[in-house]
C-alpha positions in Angstrom: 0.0 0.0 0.0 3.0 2.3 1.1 4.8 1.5 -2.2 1.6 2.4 -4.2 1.1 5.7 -2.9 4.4 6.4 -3.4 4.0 5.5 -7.0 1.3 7.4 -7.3 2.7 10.6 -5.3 6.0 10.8 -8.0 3.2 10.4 -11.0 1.6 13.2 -9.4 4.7 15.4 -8.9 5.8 14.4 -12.6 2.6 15.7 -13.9 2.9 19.0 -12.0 6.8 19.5 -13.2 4.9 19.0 -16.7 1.9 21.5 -16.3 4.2 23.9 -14.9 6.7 23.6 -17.7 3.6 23.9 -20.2 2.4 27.0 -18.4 5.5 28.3 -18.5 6.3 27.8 -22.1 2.2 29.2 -23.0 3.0 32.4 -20.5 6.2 32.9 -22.9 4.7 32.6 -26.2 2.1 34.9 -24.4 4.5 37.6 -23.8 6.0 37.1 -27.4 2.6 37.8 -28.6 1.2 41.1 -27.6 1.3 43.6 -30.1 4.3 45.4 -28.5 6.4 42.6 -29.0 5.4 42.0 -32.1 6.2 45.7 -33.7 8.9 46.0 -31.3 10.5 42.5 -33.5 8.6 43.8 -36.5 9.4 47.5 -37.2 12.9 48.4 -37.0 13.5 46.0 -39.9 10.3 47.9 -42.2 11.5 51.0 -41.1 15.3 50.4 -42.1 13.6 49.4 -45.3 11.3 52.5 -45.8 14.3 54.3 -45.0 16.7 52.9 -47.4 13.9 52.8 -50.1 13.1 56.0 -49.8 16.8 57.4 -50.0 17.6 54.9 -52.9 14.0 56.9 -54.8 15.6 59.8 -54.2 19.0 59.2 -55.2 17.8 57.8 -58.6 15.0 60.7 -59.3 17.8 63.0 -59.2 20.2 61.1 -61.4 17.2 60.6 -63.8 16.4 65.0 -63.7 20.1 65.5 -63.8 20.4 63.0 -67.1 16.8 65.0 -68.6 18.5 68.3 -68.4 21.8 67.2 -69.9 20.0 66.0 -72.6 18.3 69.0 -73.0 20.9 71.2 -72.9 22.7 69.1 -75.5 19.4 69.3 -77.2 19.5 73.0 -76.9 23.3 73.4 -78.0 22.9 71.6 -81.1 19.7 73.5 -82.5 21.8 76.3 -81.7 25.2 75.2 -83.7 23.0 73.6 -86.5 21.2 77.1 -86.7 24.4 79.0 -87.0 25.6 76.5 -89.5 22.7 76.7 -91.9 21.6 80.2 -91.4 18.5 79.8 -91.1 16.0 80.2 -88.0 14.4 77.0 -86.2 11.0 76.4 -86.3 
């Protein structure tokens, strides 16, 4: 009978160290849930992103204007030697 409810007692402690370590690991993936964790783990990666994305747009708009106007003013320069050349005015 004593050996029995020994048995029985270190089942039951067993099962408890179990629970507990389940409802410890739930409490943690609990935690790691709530909203703040998860834009906290979230959101300095998008914002590096938005960041670089948005510098990298800029960078290349202003390649791309500084390329329209070169080609303009090449444009321009050559309606202006071709009109000296031929003497006569552009239309």
């Amino acid at each position: 009978m004593d050996r029995e409810a020994a048995v029985i007692r270190a089942e039951m402690s067993q099962t408890k160290a179990e629970l507990d370590y389940k409802i410890s690991q739930l409490q943690r993936k609990a935690r790691d849930m709530t909203p703040r964790s998860v834009v906290s783990r979230v959101m300095p990666e998008r914002a590096l992103d938005y960041v670089l994305g948005g510098a990298l747009t800029l960078v290349g708009a202003r390649m791309a204007l500084g390329r329209l106007r070169a080609q303009r003013n090449r444009r321009e320069r050559l309606r202006a030697h071709l009109v000296e050349t031929s003497g006569c005015s552009a239309g």
